[in-house]
Each structure stands twice: as structure tokens, then as C-alpha cells.
Backbone as CSV, one residue per row, in Angstrom:
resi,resn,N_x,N_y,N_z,CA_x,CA_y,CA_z,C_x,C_y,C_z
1,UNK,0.197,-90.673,-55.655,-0.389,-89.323,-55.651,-1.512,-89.244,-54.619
2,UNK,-2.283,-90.112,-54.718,-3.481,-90.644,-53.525,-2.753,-90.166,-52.231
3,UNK,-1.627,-91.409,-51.997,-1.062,-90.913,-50.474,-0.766,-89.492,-50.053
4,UNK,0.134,-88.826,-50.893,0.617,-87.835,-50.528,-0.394,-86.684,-50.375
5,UNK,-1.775,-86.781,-51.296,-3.176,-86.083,-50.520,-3.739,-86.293,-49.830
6,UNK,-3.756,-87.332,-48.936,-4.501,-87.585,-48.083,-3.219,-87.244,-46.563
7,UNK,-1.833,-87.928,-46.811,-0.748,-86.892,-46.121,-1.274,-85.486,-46.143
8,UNK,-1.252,-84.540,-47.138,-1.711,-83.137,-47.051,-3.252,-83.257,-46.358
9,UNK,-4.010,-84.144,-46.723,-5.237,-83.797,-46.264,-5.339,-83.668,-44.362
10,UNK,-4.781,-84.635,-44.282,-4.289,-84.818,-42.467,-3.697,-83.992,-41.934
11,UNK,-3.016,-83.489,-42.475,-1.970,-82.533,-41.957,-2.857,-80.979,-41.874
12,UNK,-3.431,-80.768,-42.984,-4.409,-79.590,-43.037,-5.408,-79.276,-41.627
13,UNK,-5.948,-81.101,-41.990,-6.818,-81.156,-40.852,-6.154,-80.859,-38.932
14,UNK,-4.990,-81.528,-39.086,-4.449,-80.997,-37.330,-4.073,-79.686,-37.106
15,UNK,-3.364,-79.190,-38.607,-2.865,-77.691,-38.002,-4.213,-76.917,-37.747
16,UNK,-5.559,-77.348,-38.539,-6.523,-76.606,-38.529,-6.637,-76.918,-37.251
17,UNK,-6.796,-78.006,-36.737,-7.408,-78.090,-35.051,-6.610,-77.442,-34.363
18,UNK,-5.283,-77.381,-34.386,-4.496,-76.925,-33.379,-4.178,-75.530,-33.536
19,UNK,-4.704,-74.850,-34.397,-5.631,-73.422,-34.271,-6.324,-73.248,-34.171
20,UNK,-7.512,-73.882,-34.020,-8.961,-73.520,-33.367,-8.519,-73.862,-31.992
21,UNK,-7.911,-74.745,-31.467,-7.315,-74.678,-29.585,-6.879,-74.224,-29.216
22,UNK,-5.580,-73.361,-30.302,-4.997,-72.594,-29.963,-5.599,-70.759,-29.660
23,UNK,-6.558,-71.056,-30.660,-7.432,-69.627,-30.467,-8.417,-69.446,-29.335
24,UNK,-8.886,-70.626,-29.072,-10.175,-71.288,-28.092,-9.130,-70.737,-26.440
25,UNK,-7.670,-71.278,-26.370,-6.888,-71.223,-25.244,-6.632,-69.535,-25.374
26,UNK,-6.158,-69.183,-26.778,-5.511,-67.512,-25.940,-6.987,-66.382,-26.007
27,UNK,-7.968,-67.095,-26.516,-9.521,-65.982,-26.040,-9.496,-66.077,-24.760
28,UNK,-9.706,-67.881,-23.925,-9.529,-68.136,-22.577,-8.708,-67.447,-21.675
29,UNK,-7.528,-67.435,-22.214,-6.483,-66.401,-21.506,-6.952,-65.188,-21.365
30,UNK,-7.120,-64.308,-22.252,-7.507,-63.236,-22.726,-8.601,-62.679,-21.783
31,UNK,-9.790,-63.677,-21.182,-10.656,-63.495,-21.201,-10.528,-63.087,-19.595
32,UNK,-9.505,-64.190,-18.780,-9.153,-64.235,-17.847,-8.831,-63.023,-16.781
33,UNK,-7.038,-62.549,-18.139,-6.647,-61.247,-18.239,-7.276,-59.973,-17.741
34,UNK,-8.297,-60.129,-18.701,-9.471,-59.043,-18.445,-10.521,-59.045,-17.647
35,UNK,-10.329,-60.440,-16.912,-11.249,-60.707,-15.779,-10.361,-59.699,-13.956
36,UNK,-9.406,-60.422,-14.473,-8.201,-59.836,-13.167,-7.829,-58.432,-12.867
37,UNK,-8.037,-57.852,-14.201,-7.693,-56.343,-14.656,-9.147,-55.466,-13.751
38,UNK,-10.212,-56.089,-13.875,-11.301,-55.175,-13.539,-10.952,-54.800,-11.888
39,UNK,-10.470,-55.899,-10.948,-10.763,-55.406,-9.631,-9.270,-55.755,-8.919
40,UNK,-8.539,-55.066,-8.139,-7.175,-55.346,-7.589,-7.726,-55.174,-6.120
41,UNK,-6.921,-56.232,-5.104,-7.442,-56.665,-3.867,-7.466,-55.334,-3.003
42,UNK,-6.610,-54.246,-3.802,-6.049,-53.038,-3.038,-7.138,-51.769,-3.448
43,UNK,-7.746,-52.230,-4.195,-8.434,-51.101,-5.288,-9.892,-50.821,-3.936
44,UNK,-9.684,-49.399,-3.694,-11.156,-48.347,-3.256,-12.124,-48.730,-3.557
45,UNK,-12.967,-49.087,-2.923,-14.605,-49.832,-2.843,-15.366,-48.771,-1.649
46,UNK,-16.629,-49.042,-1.984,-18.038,-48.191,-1.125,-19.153,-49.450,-1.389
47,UNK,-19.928,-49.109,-0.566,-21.361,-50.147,-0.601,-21.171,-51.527,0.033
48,UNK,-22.095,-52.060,0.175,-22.314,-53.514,0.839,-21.171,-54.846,0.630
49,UNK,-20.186,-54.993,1.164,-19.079,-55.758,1.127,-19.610,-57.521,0.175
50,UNK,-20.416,-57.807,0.701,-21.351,-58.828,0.294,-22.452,-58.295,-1.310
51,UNK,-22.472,-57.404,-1.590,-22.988,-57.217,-2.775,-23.195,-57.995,-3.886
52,UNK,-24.009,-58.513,-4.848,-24.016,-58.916,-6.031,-23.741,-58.254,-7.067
53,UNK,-23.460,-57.108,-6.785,-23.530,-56.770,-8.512,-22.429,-55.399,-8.099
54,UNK,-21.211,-55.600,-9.288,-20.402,-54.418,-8.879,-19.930,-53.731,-9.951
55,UNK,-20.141,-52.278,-9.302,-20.063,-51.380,-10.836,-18.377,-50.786,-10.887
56,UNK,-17.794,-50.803,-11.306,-16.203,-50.390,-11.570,-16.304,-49.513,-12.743
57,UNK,-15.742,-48.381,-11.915,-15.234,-47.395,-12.736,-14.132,-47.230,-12.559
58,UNK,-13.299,-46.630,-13.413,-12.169,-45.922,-14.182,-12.500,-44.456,-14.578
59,UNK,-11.320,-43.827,-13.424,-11.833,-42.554,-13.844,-10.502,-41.615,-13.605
60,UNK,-10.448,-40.906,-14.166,-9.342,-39.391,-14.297,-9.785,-38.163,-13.080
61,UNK,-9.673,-38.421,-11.818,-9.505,-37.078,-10.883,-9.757,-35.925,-12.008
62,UNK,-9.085,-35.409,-13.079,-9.395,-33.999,-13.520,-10.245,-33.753,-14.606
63,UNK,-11.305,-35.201,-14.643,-11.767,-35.352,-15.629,-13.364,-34.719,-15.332
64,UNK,-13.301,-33.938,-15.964,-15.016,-33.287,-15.745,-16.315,-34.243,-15.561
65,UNK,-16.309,-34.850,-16.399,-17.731,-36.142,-16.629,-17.642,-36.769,-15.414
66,UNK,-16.473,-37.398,-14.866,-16.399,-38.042,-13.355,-16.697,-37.104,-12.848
67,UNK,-16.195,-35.440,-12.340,-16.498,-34.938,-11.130,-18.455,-34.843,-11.434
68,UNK,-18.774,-34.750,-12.531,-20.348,-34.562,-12.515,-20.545,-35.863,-12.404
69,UNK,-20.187,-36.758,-12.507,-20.985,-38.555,-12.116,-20.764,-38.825,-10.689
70,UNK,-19.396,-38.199,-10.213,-19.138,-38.642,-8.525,-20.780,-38.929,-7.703
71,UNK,-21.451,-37.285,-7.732,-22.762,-37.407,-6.551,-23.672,-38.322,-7.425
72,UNK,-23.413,-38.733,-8.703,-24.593,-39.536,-9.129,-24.518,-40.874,-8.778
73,UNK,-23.268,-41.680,-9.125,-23.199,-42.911,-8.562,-22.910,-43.345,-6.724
74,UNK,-22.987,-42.102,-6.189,-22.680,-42.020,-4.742,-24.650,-42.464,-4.403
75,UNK,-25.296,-42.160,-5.153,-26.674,-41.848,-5.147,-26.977,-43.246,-5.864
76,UNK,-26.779,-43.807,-6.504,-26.983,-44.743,-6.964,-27.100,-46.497,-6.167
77,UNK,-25.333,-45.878,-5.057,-25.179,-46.893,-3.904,-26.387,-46.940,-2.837
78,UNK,-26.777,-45.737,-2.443,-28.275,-45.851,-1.800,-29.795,-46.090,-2.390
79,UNK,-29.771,-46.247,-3.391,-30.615,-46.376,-4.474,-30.714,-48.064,-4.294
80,UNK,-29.937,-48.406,-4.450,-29.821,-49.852,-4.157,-28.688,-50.351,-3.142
81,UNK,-28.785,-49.759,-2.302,-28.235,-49.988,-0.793,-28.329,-51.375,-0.285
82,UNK,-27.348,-52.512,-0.752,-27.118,-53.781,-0.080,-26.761,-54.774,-1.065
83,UNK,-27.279,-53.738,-2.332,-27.267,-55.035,-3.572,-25.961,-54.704,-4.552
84,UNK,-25.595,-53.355,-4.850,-24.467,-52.855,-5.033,-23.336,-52.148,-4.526
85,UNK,-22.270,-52.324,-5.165,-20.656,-52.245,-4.449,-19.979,-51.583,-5.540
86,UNK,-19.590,-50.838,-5.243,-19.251,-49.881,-6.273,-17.035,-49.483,-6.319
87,UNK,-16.669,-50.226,-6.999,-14.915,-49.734,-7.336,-14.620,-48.930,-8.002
88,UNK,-13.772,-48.210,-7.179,-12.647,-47.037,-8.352,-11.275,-47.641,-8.690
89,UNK,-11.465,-46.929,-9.555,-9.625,-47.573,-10.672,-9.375,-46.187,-10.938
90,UNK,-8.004,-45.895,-10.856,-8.046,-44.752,-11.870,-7.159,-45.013,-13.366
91,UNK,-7.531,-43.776,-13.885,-7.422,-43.818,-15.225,-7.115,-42.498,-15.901
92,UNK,-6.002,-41.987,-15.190,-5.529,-40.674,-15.364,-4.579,-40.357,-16.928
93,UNK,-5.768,-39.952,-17.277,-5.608,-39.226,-18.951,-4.739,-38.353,-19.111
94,UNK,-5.907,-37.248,-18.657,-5.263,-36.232,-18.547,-3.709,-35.791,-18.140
95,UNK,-3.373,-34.426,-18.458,-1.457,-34.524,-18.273,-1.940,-33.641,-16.887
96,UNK,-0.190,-34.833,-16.175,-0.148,-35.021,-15.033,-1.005,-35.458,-13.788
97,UNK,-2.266,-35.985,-14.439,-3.109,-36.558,-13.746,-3.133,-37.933,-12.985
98,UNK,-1.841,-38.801,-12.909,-1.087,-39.639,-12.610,-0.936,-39.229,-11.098
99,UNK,-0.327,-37.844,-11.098,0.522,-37.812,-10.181,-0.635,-36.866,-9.594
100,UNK,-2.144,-36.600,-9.209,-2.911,-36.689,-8.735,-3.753,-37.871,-8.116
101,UNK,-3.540,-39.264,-9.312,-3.853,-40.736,-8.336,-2.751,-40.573,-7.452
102,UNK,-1.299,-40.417,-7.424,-0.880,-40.955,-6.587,-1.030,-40.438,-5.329
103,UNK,-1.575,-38.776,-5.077,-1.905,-38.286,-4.296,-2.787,-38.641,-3.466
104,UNK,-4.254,-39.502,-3.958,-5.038,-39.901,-3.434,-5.430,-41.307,-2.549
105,UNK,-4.294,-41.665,-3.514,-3.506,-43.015,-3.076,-2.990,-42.956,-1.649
106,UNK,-1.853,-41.836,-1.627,-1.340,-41.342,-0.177,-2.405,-40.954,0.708
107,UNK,-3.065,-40.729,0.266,-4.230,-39.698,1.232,-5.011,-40.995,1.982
108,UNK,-5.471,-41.953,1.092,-6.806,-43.113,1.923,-5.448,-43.835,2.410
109,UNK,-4.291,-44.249,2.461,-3.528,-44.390,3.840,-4.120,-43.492,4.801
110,UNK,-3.965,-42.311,4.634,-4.812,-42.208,6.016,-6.290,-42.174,6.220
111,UNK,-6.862,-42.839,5.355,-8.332,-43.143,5.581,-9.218,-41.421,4.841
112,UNK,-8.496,-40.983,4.076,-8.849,-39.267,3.510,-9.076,-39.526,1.781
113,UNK,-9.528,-40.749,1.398,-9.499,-41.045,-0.066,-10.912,-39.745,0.074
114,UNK,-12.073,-40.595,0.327,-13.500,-39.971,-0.221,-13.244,-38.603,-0.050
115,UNK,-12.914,-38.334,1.225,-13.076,-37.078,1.416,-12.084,-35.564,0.330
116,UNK,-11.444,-36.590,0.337,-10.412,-35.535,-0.835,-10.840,-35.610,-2.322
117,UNK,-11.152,-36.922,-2.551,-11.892,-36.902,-4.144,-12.875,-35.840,-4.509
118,UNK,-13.314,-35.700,-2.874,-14.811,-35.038,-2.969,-14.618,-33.351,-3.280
119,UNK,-13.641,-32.957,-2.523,-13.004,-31.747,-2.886,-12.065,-31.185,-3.899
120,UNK,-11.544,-32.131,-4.125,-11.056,-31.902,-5.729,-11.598,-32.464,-7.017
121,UNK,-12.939,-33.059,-6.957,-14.345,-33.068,-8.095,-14.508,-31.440,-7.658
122,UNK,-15.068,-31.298,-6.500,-16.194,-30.048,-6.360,-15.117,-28.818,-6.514
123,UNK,-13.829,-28.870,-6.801,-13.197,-27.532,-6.746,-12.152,-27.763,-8.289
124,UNK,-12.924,-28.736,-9.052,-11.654,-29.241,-10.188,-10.953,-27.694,-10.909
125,UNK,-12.087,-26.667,-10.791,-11.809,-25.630,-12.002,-10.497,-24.974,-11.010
126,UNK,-9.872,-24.951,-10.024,-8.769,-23.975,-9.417,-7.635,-24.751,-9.472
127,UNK,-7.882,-26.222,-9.433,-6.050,-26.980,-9.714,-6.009,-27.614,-11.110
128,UNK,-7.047,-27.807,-11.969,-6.977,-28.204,-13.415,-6.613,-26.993,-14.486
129,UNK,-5.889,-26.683,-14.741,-5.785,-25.871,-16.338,-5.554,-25.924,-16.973
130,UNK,-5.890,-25.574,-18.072,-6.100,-25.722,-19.771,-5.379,-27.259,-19.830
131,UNK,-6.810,-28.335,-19.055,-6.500,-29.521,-19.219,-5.185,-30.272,-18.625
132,UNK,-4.616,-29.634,-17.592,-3.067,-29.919,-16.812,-3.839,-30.122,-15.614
133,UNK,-3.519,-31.097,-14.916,-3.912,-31.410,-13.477,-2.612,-30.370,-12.456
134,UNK,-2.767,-29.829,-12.142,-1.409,-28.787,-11.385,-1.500,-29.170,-10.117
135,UNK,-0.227,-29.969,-9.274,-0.242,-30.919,-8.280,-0.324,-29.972,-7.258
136,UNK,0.767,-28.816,-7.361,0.725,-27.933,-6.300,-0.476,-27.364,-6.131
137,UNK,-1.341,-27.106,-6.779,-2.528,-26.266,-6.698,-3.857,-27.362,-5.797
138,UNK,-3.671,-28.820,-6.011,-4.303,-29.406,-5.674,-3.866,-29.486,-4.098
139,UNK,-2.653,-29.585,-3.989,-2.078,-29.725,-2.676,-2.549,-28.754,-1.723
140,UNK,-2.654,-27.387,-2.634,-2.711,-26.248,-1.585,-4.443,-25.970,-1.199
141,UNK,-5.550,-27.022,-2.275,-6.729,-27.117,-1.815,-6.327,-27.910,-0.801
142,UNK,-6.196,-29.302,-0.818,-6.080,-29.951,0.109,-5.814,-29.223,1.400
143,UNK,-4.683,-28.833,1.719,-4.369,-28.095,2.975,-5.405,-26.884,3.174
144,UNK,-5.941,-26.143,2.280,-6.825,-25.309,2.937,-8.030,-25.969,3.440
145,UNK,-8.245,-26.928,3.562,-9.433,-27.619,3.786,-9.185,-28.854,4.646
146,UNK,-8.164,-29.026,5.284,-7.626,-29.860,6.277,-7.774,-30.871,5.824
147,UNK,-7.299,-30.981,4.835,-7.431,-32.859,4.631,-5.486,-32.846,4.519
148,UNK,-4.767,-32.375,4.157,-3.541,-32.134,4.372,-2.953,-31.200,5.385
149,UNK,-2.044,-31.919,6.148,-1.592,-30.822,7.022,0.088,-30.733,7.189
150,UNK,0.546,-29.713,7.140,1.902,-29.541,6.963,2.974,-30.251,7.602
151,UNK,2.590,-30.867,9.117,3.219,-31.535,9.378,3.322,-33.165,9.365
152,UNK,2.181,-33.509,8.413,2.113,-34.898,8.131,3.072,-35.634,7.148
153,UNK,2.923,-36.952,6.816,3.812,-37.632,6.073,3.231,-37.351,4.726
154,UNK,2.289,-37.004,3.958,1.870,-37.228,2.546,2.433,-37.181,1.494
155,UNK,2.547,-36.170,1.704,3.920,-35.077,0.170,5.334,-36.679,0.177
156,UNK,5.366,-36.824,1.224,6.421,-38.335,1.217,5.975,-39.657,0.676
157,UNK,4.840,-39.516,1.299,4.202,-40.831,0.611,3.936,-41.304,-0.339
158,UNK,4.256,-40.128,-1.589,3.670,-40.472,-2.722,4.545,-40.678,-3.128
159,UNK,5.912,-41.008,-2.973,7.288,-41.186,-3.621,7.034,-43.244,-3.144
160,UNK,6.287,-43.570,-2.373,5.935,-45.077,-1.639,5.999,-45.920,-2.878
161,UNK,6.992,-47.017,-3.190,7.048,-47.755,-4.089,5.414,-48.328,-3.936
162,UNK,5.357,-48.898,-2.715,3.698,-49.690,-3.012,2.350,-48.726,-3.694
163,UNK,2.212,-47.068,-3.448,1.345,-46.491,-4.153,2.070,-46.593,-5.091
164,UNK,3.003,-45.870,-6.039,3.654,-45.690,-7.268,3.009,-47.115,-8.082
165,UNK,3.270,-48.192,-7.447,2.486,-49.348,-8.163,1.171,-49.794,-8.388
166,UNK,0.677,-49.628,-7.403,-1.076,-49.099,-6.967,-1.371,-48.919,-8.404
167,UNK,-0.783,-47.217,-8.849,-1.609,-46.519,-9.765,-0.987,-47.313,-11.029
168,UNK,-0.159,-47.298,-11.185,0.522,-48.286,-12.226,-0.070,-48.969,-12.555
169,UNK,-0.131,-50.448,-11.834,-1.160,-51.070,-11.763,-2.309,-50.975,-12.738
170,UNK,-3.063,-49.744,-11.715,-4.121,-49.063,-12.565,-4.277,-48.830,-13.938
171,UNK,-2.820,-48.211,-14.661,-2.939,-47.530,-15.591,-2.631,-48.533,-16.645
172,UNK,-2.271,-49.583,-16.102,-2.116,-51.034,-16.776,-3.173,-51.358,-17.392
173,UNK,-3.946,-51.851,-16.476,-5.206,-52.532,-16.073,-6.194,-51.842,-17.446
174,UNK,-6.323,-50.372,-17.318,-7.195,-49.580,-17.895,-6.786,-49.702,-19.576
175,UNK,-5.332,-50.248,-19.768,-4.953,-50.369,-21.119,-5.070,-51.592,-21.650
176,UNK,-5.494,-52.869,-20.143,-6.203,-53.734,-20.660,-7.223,-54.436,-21.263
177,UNK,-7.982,-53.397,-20.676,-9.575,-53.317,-20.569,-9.856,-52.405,-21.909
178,UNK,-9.285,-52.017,-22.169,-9.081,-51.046,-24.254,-9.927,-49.661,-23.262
179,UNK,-9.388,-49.210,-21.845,-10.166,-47.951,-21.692,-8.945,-46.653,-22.170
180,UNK,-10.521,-45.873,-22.716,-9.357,-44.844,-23.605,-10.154,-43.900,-23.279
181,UNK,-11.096,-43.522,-22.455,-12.416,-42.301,-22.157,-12.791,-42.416,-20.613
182,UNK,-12.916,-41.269,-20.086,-13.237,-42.072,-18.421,-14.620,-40.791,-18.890
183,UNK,-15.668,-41.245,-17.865,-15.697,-42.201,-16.910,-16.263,-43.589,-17.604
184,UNK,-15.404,-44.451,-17.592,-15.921,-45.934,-18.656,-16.032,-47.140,-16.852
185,UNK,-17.393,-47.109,-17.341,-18.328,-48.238,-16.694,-18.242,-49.433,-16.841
186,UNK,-18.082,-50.355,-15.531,-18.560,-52.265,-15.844,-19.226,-52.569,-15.048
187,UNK,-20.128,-53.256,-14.810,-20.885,-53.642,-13.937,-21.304,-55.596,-14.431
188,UNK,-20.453,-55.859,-13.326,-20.548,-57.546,-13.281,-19.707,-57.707,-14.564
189,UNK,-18.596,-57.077,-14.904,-17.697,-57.559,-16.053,-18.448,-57.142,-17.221
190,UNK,-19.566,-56.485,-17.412,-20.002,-56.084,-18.542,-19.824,-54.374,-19.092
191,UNK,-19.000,-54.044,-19.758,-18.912,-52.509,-20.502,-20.386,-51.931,-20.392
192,UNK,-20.325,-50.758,-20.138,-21.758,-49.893,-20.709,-20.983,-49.491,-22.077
193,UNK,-21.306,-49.938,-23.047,-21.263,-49.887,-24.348,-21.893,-48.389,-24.756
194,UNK,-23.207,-48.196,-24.184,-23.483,-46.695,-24.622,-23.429,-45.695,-23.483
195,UNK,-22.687,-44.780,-23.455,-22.320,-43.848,-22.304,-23.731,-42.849,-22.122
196,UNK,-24.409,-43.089,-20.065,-25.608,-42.227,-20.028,-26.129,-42.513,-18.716
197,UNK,-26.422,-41.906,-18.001,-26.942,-42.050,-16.801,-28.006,-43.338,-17.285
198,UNK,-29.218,-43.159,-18.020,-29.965,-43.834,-18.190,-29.448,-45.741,-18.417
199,UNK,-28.120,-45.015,-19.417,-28.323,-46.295,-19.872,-27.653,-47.488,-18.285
200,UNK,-26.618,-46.949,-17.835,-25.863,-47.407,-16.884,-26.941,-47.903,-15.415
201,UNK,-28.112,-47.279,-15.764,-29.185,-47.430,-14.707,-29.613,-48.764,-15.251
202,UNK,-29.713,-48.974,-16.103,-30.466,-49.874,-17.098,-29.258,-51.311,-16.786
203,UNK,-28.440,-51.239,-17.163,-27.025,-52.389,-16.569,-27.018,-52.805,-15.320
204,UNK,-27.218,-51.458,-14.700,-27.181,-52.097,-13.042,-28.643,-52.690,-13.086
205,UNK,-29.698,-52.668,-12.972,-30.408,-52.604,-12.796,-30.908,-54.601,-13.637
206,UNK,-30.647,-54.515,-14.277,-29.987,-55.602,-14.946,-29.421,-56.769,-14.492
207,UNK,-28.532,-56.843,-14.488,-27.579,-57.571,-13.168,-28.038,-57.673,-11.993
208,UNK,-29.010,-56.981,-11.026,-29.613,-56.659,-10.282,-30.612,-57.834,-10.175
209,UNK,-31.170,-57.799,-11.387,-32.488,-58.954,-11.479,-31.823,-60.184,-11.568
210,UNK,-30.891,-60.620,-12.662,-30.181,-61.634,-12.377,-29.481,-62.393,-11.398
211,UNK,-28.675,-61.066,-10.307,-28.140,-62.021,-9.309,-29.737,-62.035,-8.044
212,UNK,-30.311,-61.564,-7.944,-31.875,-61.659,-6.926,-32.819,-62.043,-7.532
């Protein structure tokens, strides 16, 4: 009777270890996962290439809170001009807002990302309705404002297996990261846990002291 408890006792004891390694290895994984997910080699960047400290957002083109954060974190890169680097992901919620990344996607091929983000934040209320991103309507800002022009490749480009994956990608990534709200903040791999100009000042700012 002795043997056969101390058999059970051993046996208790390895499966126990070889679930604590096993948990220890898929957090590790896990951790990894969500390390890879934050930044793609292809993914839209601004600020100091060499930077320490980088803030990644995830954000929805028709999403109101981004078009009011766009001039704030644009302001933020000069605020601390050398020390932060700032990524976009998108994270298109909203319906049909997908097929607005992929638009933008096409567009910084030709080097027209900022400039078009910038006009469809500052004009969201004429191609967004009742919460629908409306592609044609965005298109036809675009072209009134020369960032599209009728005889270019764009409207084609967005059919481009490599963007189509781009945003994919993206929309992956953002379901890795448990993002379910844009505009959702990281800076140096860390969540802003409480959503706020202040507080996100407070993170960067943060990280800031640590890597200088």
C-alpha cells in the first residue's frame, strides 16, 4: 500500500511540474505572440526612426475619438521630438471600415497615407453615416481634394493581394492584442489601461524616463 502511494505521490508530483512548464512555455509563447502583433515591418510610422519609446495605436479611420486624437498625438511627436516614434495599425470596427484601411493602404503606395488620413479625420461627418464608413463618398473626398485622381491606379490597388493582407494582418493582430475600442494605446508594449489624454501623457512620459 506504501508503494503504490508514493507511485501516486510521484506521479502527482511530475504531472504537477509538467504543468507549471507547460503553463510557464504557453504564457512565453503567448507573450511573444503579442510581442509580434504590436508592430509589422510594413506598418505606417512618424517620428525619429531611432526613437526609444513607441506609442502604437490601433485605430478605425471612421472612428470619431481617433479623428479628435489624430492633431493630438501628431503634437505629441513634437513635444518630444527625437525620443518618440509613433505606429498606426488599423482597427476598423466600424461597418465597412475595412475597406477604408484598404484604401489608405493604396494611397501611402503612393506616398498619400498622412495626407489622406488627414482629410478624411477632418471631413469624417460627409463619408461616415449612421456609423457606415461609405467608400464611394470617401473616394469622391479624396478626388475633390487631389489626393486621388481619375487617371491613376488606386481604385485597382486596393483589390492588391499584398494590401488586402496588410489590413488583415492588422485586423488579426488587433484580435490579438484583445483590442475591441479604438483609439487603444501601447507605448513600449504597455496598454494605457485608463483611456485620456492625461493619462497616455503620463505612459509616454514614463517610458521616456526609463529609456533616457
Amino acid at each position: 500500500m506504501k508503494i503504490i502511494s508514493a507511485a501516486l505521490l510521484i506521479a502527482v508530483l511530475v504531472m504537477g511540474a509538467a504543468a507549471y512548464w507547460y503553463k510557464g512555455k504557453t504564457n512565453e509563447q503567448l507573450a511573444k505572440k503579442q510581442e509580434e502583433a504590436l508592430v509589422r515591418d510594413y506598418s505606417p510610422w512618424y517620428g525619429a526612426a531611432e526613437a526609444k519609446v513607441v506609442l502604437v495605436e490601433f485605430f478605425d479611420p471612421a472612428c470619431e475619438t481617433c479623428a479628435q486624437f489624430y492633431p493630438i498625438v501628431k503634437n505629441l511627436l513634437k513635444t518630444y521630438d527625437g525620443k518618440l516614434k509613433v505606429v498606426y495599425r488599423y482597427a476598423p470596427l466600424h461597418k465597412n471600415s475595412d475597406a477604408i484601411a484598404v484604401l489608405l493602404e493604396a494611397l501611402r503606395k503612393k506616398q498619400k497615407f498622412e495626407k489622406a488620413l488627414e482629410i478624411l479625420f477632418a471631413n469624417q461627418n460627409t463619408w461616415v453615416i449612421n456609423h457606415t464608413s461609405r467608400v464611394e463618398l470617401a473616394v469622391s473626398l479624396l478626388k475633390a481634394n487631389d489626393v486621388i485622381f481619375y487617371a491613376d491606379k488606386t481604385l485597382e490597388d486596393m483589390s492588391s493581394e499584398e494590401i488586402l493582407a496588410r489590413v488583415s494582418q492588422d485586423i488579426a493582430d488587433a484580435k490579438t492584442l484583445g483590442v475591441t475600442m479604438t483609439p487603444e494605446f501601447f507605448v513600449n508594449g504597455r496598454r494605457l489601461e485608463k483611456f485620456g489624454y492625461k493619462e497616455l501623457v503620463k505612459l509616454i512620459e514614463d517610458e521616456i524616463k526609463k529609456a533616457y
